[in-house]
Predicted model as a PDB file, atoms N, CA, C, CB and O in Angstrom, pLDDT in the B-factor column:
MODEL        1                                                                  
ATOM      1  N   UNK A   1      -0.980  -2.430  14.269  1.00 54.00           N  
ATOM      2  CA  UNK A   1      -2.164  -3.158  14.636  1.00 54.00           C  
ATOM      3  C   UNK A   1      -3.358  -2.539  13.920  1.00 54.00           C  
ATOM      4  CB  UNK A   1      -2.362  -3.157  16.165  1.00 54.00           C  
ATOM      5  O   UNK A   1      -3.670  -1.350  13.990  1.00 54.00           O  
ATOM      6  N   UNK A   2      -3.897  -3.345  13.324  1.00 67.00           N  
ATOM      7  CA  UNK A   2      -4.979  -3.028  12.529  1.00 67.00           C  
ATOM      8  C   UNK A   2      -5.988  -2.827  12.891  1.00 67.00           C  
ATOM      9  CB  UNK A   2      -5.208  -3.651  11.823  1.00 67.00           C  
ATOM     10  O   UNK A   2      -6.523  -3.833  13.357  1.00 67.00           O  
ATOM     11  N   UNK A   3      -7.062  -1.223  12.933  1.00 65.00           N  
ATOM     12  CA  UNK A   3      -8.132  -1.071  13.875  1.00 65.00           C  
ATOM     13  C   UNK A   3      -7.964  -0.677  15.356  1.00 65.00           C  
ATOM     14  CB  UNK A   3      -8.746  -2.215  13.869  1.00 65.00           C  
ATOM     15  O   UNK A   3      -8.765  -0.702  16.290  1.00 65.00           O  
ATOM     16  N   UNK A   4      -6.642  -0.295  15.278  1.00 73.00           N  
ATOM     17  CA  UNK A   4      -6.775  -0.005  16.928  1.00 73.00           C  
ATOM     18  C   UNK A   4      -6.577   1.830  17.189  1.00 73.00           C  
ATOM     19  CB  UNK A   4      -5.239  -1.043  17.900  1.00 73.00           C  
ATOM     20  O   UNK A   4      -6.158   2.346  18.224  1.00 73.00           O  
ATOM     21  N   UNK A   5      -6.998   2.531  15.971  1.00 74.00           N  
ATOM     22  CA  UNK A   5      -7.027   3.584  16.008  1.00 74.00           C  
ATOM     23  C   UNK A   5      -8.024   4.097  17.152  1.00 74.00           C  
ATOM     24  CB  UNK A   5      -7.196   3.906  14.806  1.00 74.00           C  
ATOM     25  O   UNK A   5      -9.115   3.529  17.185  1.00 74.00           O  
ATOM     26  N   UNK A   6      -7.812   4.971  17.972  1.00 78.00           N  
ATOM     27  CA  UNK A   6      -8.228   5.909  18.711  1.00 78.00           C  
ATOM     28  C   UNK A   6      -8.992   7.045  19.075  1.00 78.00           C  
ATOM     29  CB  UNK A   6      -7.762   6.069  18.790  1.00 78.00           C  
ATOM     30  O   UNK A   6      -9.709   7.176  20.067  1.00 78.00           O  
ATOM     31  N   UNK A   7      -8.706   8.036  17.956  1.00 75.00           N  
ATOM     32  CA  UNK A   7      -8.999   8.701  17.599  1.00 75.00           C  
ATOM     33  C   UNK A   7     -10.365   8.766  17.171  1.00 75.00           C  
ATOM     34  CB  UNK A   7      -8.274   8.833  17.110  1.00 75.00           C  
ATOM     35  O   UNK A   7     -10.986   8.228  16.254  1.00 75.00           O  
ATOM     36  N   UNK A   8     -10.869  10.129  18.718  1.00 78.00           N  
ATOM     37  CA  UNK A   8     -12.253  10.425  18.217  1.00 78.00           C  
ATOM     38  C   UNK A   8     -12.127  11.586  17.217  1.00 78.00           C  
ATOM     39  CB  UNK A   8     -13.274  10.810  19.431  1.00 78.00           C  
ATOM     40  O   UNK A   8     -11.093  12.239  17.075  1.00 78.00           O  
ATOM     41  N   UNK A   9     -13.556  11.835  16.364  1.00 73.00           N  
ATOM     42  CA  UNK A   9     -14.014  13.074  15.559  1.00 73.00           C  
ATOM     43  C   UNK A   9     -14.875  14.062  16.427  1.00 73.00           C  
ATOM     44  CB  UNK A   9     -14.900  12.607  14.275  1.00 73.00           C  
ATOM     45  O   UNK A   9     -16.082  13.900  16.608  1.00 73.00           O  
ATOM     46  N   UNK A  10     -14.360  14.793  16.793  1.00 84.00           N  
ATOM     47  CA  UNK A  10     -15.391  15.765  17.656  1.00 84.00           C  
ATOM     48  C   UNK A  10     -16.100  16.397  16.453  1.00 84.00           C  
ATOM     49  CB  UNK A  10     -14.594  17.055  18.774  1.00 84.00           C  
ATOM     50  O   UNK A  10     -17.285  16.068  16.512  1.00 84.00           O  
ATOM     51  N   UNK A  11     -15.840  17.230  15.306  1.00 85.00           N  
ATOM     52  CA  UNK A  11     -16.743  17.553  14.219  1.00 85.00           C  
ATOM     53  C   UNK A  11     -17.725  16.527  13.677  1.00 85.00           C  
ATOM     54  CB  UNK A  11     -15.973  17.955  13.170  1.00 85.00           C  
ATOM     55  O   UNK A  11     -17.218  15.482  13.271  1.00 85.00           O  
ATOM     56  N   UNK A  12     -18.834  16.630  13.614  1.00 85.00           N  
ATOM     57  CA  UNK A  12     -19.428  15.470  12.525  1.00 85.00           C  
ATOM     58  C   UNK A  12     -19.362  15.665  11.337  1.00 85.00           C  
ATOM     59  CB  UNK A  12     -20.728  15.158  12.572  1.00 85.00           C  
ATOM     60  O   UNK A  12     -19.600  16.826  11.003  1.00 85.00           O  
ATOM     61  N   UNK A  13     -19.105  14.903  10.482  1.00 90.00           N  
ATOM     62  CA  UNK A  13     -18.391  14.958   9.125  1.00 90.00           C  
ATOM     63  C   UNK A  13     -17.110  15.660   8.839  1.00 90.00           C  
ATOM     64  CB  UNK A  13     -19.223  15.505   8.257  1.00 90.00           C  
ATOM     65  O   UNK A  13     -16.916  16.171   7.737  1.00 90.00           O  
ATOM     66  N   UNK A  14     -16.274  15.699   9.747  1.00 89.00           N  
ATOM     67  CA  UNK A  14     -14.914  15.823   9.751  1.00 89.00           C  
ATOM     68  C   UNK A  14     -14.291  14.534   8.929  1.00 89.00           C  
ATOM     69  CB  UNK A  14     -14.423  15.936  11.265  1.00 89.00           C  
ATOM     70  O   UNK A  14     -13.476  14.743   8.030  1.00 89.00           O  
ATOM     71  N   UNK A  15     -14.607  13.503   9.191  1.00 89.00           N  
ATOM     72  CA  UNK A  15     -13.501  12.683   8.381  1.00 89.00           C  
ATOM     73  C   UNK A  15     -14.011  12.516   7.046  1.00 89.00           C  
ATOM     74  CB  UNK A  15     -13.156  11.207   8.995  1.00 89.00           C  
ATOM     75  O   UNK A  15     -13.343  12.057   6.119  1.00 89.00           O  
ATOM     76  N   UNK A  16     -15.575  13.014   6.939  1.00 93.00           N  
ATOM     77  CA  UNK A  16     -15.711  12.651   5.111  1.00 93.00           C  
ATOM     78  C   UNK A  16     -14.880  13.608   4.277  1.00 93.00           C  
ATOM     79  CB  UNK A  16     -17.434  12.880   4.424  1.00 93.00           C  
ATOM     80  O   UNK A  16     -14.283  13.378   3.225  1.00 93.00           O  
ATOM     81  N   UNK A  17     -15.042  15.578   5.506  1.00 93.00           N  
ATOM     82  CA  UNK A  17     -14.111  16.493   4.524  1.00 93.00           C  
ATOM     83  C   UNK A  17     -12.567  16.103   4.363  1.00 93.00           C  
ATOM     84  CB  UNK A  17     -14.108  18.020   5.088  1.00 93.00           C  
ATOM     85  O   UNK A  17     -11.992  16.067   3.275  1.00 93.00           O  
ATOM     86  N   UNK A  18     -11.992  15.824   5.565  1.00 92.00           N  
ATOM     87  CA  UNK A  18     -10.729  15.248   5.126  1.00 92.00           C  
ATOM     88  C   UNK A  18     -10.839  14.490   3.943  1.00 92.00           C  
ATOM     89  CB  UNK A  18     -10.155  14.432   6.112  1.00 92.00           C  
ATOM     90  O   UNK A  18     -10.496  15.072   2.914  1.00 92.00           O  
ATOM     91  N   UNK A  19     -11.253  13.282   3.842  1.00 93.00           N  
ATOM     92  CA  UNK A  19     -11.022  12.220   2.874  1.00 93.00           C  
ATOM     93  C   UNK A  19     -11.283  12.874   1.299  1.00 93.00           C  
ATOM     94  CB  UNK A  19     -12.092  10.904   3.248  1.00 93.00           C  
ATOM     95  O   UNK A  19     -10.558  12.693   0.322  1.00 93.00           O  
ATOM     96  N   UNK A  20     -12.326  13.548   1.351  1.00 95.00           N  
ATOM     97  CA  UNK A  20     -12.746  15.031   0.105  1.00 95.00           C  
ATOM     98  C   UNK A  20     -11.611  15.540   0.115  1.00 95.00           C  
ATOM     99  CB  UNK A  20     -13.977  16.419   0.497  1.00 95.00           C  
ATOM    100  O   UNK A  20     -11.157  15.261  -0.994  1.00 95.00           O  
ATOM    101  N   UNK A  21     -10.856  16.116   0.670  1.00 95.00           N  
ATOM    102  CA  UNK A  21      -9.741  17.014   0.283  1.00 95.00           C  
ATOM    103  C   UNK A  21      -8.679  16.747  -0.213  1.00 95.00           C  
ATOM    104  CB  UNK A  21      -9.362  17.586   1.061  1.00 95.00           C  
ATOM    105  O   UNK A  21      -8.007  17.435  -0.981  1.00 95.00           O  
ATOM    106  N   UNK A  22      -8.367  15.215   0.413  1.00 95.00           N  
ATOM    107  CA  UNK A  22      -7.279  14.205   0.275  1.00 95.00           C  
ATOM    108  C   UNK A  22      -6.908  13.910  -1.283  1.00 95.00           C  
ATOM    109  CB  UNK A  22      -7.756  12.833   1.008  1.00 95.00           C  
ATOM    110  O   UNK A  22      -5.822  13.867  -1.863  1.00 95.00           O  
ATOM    111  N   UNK A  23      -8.377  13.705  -1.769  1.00 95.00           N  
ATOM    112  CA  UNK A  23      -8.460  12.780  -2.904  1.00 95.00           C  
ATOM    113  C   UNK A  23      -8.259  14.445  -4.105  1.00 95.00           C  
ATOM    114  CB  UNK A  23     -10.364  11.546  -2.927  1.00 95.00           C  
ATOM    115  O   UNK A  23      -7.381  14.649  -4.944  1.00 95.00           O  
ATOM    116  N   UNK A  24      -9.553  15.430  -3.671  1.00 96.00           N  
ATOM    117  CA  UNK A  24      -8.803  16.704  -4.638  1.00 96.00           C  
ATOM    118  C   UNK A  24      -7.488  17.354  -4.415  1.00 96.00           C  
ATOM    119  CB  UNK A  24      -9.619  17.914  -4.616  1.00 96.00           C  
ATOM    120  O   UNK A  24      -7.032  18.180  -5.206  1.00 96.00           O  
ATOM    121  N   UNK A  25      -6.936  17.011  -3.430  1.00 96.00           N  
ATOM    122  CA  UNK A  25      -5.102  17.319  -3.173  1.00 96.00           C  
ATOM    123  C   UNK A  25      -4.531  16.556  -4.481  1.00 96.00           C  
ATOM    124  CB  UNK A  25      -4.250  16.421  -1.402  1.00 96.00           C  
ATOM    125  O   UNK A  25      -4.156  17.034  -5.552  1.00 96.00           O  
ATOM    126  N   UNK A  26      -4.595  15.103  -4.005  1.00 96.00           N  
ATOM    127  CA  UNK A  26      -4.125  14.248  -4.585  1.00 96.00           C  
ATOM    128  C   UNK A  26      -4.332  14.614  -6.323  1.00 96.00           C  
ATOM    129  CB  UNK A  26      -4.736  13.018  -3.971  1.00 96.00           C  
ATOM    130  O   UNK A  26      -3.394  14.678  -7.117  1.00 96.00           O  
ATOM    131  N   UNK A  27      -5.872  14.841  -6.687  1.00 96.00           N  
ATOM    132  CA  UNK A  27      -5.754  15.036  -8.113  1.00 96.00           C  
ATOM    133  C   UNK A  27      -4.946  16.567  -8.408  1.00 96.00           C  
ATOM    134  CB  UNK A  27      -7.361  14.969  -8.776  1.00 96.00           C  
ATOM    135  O   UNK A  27      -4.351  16.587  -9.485  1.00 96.00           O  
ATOM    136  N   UNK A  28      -4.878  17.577  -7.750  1.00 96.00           N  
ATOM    137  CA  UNK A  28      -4.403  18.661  -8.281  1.00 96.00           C  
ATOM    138  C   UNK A  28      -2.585  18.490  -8.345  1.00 96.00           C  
ATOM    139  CB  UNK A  28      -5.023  19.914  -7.353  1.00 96.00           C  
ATOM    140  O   UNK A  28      -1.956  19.219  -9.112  1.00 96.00           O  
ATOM    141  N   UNK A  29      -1.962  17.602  -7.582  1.00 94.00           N  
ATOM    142  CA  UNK A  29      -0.464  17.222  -7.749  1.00 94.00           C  
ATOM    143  C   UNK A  29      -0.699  15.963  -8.850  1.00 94.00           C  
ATOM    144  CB  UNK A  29       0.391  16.702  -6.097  1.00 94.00           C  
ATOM    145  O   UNK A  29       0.421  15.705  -9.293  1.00 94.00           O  
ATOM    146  N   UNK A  30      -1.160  15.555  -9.136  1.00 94.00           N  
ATOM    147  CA  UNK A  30      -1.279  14.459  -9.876  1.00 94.00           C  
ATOM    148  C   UNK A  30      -1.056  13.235  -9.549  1.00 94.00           C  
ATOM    149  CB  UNK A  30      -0.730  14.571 -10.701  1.00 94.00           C  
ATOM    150  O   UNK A  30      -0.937  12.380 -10.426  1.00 94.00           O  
ATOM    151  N   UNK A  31      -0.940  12.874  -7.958  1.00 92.00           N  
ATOM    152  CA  UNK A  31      -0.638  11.772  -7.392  1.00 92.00           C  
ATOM    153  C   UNK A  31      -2.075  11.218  -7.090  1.00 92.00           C  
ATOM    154  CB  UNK A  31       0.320  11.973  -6.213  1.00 92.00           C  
ATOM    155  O   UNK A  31      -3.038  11.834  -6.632  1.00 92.00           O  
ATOM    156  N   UNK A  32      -1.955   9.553  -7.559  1.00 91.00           N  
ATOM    157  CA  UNK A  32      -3.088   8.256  -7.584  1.00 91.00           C  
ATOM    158  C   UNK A  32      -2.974   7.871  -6.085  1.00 91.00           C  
ATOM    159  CB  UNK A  32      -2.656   6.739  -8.749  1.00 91.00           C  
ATOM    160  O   UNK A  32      -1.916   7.291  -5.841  1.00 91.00           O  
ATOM    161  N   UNK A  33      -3.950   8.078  -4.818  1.00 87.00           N  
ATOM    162  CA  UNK A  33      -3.713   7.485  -3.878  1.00 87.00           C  
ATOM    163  C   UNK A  33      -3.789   5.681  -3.872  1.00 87.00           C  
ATOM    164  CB  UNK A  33      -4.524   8.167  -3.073  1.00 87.00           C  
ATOM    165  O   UNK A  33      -4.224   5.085  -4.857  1.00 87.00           O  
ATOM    166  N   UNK A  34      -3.438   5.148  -2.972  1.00 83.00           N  
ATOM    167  CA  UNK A  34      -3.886   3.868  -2.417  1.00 83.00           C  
ATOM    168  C   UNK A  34      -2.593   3.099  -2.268  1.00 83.00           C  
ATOM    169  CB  UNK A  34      -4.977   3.099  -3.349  1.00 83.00           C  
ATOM    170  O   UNK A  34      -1.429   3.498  -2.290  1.00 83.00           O  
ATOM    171  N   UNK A  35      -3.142   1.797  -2.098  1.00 85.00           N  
ATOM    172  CA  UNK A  35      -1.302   0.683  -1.791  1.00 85.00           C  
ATOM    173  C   UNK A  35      -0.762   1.223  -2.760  1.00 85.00           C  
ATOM    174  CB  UNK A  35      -1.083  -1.377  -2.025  1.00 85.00           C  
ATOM    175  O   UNK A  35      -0.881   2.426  -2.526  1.00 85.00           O  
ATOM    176  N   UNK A  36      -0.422   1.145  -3.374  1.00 87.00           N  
ATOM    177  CA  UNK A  36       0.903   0.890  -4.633  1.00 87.00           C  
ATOM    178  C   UNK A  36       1.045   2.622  -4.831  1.00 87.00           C  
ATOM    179  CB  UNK A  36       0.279  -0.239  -6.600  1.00 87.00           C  
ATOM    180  O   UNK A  36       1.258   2.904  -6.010  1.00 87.00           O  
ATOM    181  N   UNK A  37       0.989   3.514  -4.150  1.00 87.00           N  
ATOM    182  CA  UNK A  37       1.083   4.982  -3.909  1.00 87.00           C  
ATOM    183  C   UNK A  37       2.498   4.688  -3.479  1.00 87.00           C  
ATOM    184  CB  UNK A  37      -0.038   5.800  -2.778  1.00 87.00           C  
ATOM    185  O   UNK A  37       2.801   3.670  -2.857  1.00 87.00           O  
ATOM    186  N   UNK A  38       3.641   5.950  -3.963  1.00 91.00           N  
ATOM    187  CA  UNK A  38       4.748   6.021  -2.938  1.00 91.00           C  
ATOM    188  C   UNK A  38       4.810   6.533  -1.405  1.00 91.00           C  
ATOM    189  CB  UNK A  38       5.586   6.737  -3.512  1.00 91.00           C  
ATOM    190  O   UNK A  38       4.124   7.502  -1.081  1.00 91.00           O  
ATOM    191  N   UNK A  39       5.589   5.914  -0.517  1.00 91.00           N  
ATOM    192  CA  UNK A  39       5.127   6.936   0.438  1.00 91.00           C  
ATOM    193  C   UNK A  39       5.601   8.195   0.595  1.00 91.00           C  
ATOM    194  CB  UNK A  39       5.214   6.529   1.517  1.00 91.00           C  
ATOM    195  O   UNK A  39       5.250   8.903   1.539  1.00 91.00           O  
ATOM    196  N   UNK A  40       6.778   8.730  -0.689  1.00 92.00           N  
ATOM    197  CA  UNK A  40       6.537  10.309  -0.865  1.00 92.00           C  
ATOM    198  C   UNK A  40       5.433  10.524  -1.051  1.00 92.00           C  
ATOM    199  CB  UNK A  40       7.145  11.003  -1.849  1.00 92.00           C  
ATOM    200  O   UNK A  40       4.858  10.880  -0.023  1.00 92.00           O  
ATOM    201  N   UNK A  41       4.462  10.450  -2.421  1.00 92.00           N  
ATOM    202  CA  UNK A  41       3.543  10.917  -2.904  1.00 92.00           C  
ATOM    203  C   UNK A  41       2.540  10.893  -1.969  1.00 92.00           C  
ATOM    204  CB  UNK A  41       3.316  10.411  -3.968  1.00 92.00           C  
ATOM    205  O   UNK A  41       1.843  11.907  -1.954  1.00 92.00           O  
ATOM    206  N   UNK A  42       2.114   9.548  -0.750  1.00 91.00           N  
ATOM    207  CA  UNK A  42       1.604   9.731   0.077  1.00 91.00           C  
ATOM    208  C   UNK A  42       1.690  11.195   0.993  1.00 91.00           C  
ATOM    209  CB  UNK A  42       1.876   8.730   0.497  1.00 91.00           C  
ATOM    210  O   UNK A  42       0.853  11.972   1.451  1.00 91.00           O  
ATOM    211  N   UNK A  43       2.855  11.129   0.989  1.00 93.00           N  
ATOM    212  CA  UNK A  43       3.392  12.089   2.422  1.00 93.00           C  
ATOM    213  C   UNK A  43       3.853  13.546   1.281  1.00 93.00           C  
ATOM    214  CB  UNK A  43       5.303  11.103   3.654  1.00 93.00           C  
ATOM    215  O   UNK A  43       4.452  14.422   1.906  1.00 93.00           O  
ATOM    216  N   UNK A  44       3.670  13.823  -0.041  1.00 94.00           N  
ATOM    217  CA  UNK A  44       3.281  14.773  -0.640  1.00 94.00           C  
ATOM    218  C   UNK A  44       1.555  15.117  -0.290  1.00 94.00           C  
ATOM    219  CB  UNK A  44       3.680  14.445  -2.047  1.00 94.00           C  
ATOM    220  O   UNK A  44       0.990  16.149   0.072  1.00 94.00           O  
ATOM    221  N   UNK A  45       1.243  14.240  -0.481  1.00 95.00           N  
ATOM    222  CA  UNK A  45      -0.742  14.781   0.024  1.00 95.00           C  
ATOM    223  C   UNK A  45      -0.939  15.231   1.272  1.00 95.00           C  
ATOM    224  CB  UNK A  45      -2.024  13.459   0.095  1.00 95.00           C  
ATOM    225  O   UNK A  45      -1.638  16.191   1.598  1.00 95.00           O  
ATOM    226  N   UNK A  46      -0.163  14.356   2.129  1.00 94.00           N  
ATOM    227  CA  UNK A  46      -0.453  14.608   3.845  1.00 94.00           C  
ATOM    228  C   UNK A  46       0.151  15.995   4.107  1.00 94.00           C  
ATOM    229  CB  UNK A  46       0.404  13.354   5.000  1.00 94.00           C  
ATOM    230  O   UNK A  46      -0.203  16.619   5.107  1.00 94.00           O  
ATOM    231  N   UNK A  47       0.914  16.424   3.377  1.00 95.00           N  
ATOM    232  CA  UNK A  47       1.723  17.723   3.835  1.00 95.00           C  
ATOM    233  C   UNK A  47       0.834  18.698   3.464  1.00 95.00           C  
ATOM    234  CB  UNK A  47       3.205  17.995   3.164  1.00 95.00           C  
ATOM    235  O   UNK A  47       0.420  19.468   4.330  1.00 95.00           O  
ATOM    236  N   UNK A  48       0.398  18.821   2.109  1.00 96.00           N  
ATOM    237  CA  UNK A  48      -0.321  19.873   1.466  1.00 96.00           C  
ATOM    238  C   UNK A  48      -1.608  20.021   2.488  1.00 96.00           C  
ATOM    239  CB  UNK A  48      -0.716  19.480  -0.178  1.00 96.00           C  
ATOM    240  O   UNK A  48      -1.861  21.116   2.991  1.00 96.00           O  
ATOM    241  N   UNK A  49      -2.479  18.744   2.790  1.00 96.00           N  
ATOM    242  CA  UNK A  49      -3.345  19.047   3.791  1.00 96.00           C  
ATOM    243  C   UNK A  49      -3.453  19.636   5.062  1.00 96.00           C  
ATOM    244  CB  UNK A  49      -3.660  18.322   3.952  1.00 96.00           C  
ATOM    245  O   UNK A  49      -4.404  20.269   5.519  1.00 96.00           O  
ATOM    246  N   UNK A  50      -1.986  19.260   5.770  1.00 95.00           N  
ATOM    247  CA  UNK A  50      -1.551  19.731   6.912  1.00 95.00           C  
ATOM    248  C   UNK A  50      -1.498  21.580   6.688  1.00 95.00           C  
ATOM    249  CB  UNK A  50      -0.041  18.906   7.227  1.00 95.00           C  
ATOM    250  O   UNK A  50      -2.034  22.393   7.440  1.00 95.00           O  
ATOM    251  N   UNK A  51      -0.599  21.925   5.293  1.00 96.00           N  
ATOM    252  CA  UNK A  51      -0.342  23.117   5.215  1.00 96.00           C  
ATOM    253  C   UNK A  51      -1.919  23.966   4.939  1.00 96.00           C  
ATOM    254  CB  UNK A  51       0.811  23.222   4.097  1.00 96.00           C  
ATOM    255  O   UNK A  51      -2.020  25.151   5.258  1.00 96.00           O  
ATOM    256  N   UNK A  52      -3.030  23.247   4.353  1.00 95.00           N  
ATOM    257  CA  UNK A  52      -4.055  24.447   4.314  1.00 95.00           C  
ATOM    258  C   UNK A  52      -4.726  24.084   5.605  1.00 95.00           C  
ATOM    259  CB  UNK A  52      -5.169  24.538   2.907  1.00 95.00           C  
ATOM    260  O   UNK A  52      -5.598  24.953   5.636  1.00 95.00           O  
ATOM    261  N   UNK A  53      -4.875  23.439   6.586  1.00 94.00           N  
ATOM    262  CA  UNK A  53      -5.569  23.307   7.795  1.00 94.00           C  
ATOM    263  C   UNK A  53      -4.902  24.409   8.725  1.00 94.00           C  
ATOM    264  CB  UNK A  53      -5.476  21.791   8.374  1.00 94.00           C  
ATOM    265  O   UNK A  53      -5.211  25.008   9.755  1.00 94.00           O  
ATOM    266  N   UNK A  54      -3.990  24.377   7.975  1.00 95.00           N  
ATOM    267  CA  UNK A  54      -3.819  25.439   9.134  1.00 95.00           C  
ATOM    268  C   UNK A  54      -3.827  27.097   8.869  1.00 95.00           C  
ATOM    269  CB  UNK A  54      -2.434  25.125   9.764  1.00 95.00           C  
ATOM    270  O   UNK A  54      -4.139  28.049   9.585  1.00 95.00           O  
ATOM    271  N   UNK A  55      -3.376  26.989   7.617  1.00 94.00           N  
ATOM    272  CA  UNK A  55      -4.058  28.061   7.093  1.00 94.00           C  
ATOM    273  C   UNK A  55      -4.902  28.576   7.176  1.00 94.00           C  
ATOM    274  CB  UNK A  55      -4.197  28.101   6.428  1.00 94.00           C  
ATOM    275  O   UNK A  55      -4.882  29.785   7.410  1.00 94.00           O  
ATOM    276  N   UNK A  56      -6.392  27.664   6.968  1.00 92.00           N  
ATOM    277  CA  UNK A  56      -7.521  27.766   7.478  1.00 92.00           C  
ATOM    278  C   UNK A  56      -7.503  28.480   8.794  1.00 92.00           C  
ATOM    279  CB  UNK A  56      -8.039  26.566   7.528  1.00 92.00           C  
ATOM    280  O   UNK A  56      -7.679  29.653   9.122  1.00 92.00           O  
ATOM    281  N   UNK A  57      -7.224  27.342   9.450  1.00 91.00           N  
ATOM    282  CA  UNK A  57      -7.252  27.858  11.076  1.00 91.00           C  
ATOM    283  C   UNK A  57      -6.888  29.438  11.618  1.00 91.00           C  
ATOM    284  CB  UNK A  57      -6.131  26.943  11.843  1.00 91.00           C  
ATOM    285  O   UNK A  57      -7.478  30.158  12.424  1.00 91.00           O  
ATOM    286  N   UNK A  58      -5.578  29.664  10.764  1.00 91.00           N  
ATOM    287  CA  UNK A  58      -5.071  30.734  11.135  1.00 91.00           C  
ATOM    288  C   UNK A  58      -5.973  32.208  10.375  1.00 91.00           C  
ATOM    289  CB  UNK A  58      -3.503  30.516  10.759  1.00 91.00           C  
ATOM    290  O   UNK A  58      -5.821  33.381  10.717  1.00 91.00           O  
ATOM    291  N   UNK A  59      -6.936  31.667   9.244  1.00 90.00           N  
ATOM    292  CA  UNK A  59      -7.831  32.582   9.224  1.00 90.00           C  
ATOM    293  C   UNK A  59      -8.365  33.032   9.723  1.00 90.00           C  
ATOM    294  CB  UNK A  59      -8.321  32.592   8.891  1.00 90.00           C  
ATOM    295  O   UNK A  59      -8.343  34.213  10.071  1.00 90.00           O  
ATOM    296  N   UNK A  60      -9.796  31.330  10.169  1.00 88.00           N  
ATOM    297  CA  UNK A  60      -9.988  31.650  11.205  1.00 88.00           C  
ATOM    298  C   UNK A  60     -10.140  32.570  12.493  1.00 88.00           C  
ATOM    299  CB  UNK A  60      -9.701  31.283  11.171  1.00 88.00           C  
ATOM    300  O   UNK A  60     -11.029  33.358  12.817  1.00 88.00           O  
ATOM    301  N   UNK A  61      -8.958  32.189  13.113  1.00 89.00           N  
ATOM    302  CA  UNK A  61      -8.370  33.054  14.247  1.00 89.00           C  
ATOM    303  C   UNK A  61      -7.663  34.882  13.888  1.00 89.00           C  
ATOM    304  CB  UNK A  61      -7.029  31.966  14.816  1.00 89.00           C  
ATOM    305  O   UNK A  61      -7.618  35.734  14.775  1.00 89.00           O  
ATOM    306  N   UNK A  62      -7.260  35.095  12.661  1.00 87.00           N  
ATOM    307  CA  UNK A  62      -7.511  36.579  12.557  1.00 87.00           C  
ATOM    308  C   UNK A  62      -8.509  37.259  12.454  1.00 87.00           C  
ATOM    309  CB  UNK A  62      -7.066  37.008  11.789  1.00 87.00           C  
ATOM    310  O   UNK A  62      -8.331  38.477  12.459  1.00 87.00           O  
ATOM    311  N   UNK A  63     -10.283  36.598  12.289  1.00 82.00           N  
ATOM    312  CA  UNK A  63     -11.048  37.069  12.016  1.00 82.00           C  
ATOM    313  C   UNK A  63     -11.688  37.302  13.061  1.00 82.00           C  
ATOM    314  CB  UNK A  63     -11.460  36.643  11.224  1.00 82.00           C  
ATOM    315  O   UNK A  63     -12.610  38.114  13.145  1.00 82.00           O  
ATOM    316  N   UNK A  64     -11.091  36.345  14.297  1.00 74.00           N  
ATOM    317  CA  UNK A  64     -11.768  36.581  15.415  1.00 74.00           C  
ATOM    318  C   UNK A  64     -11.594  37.753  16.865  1.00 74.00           C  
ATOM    319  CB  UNK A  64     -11.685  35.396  15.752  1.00 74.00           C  
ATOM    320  O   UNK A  64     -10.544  37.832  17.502  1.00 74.00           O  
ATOM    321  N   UNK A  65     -12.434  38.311  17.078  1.00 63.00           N  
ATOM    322  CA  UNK A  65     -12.192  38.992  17.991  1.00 63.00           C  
ATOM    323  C   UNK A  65     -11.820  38.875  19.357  1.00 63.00           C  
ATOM    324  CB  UNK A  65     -12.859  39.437  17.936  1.00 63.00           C  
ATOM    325  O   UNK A  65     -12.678  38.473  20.143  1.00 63.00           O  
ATOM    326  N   UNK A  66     -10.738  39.147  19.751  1.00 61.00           N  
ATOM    327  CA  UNK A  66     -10.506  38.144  20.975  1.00 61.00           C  
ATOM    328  C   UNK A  66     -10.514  39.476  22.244  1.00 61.00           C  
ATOM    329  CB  UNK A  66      -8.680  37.031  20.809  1.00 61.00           C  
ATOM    330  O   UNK A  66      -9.983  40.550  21.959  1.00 61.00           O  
ATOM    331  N   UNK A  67     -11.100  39.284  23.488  1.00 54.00           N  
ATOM    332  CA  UNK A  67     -11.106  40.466  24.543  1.00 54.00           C  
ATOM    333  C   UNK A  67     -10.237  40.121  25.871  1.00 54.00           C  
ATOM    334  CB  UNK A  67     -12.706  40.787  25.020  1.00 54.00           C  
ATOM    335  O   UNK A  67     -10.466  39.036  26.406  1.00 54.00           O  
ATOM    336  N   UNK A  68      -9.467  40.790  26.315  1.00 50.00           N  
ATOM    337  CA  UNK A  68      -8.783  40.328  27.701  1.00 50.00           C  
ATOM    338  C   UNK A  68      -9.775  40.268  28.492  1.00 50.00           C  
ATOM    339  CB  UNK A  68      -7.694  41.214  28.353  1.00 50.00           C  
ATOM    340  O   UNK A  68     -10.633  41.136  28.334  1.00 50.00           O  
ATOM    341  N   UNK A  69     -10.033  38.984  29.858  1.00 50.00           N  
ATOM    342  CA  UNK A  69     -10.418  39.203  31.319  1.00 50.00           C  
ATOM    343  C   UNK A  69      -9.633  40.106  31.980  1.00 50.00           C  
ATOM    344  CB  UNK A  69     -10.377  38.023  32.093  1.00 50.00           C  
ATOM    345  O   UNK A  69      -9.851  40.362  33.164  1.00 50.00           O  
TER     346      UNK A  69                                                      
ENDMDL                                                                          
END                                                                             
């Protein structure tokens, strides 16, 4: 169903950096997004993004100092 996405953005400008990253993913594997994309090559971009978000994240979270209650 078209448009019936859900999904809020709690960051503001969260979905422009995604879509930024998507497209320099995409050029550094050499895959052309859009329709006529495979949905490997699709799901080659979606992975690579998945894998530095969390990366990120997990920076992140070593940098942080965390204290017991």
């Amino acid at each position: 169903m078209k448009g019936s996405n859900t999904n809020k953005m709690v960051v503001p400008g969260a979905k422009q950096a995604i879509e930024k990253m998507k497209y320099e993913i995409a050029n550094e594997l050499g895959v052309t997004m859009g329709p006529d994309a495979t949905s490997r090559a699709n799901g080659t971009v979606g992975g690579e993004i998945t894998r530095r978000l969390v990366q990120m994240g997990e920076q992140h979270m070593s940098g942080m100092n965390y204290q017991s209650k």
